[in-house]
C-alpha positions in Angstrom: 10.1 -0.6 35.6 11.0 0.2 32.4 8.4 2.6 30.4 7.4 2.0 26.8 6.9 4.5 24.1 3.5 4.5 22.8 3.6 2.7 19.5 4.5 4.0 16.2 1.5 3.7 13.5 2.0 3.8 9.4 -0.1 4.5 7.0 -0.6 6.4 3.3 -0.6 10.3 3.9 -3.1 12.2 3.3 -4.1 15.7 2.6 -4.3 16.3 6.5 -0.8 15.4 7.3 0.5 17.9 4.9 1.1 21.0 7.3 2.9 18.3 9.9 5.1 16.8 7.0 6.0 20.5 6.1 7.0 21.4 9.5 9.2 18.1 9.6 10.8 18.9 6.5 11.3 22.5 7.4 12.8 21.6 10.4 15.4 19.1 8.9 16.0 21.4 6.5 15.1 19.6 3.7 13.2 20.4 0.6 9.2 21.0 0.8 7.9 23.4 -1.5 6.2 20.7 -4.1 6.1 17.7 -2.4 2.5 18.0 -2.0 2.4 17.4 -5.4 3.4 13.8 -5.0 1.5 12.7 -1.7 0.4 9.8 -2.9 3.2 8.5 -2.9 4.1 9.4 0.2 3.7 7.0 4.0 3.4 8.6 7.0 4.3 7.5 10.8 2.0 8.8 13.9 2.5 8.5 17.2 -0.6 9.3 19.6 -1.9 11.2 16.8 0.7 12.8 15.7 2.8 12.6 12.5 6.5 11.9 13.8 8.0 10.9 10.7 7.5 10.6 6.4 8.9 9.2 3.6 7.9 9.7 -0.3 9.0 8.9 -3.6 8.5 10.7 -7.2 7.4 8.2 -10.2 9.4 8.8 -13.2 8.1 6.0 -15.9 9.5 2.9 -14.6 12.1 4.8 -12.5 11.8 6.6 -9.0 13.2 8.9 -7.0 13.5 9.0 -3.3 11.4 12.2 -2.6 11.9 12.5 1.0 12.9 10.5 4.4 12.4 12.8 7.3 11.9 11.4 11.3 10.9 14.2 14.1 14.2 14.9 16.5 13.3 13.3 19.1 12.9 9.6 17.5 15.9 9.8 15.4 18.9 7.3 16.7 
């Protein structure tokens, strides 16, 4: 019998999530130092709790700018 993954939740970060979406960034090496800054913007995606993945975007005007798209290692693919 075939095993399913607990289910994948979204929803709009929050100050919370901002030491998990850190780590995440960290880890994939991308850039976190401000994007704190823009959280409101930003969604996250939790499994059994836990954040597992973000994405975020910077408002410029009418324009924006894809902030960051980061998923934990083990759920990329």
């Amino acid at each position: 019998m075939k095993r399913l993954a607990p289910a994948i939740e979204f929803s709009a970060a929050a100050t919370k999530d901002v030491p998990a979406i850190t780590a995440l960034l960290r880890q994939a090496s991308l850039p976190h130092g401000d994007f704190a800054d823009h959280l409101a913007h930003f969604l996250v995606a939790s499994q059994e709790g836990k954040v597992v993945g973000a994405i975020g975007f910077e408002r410029h005007g009418a324009d924006a700018l894809l902030r960051s798209l980061v998923v934990s290692p083990g759920l990329r693919g």
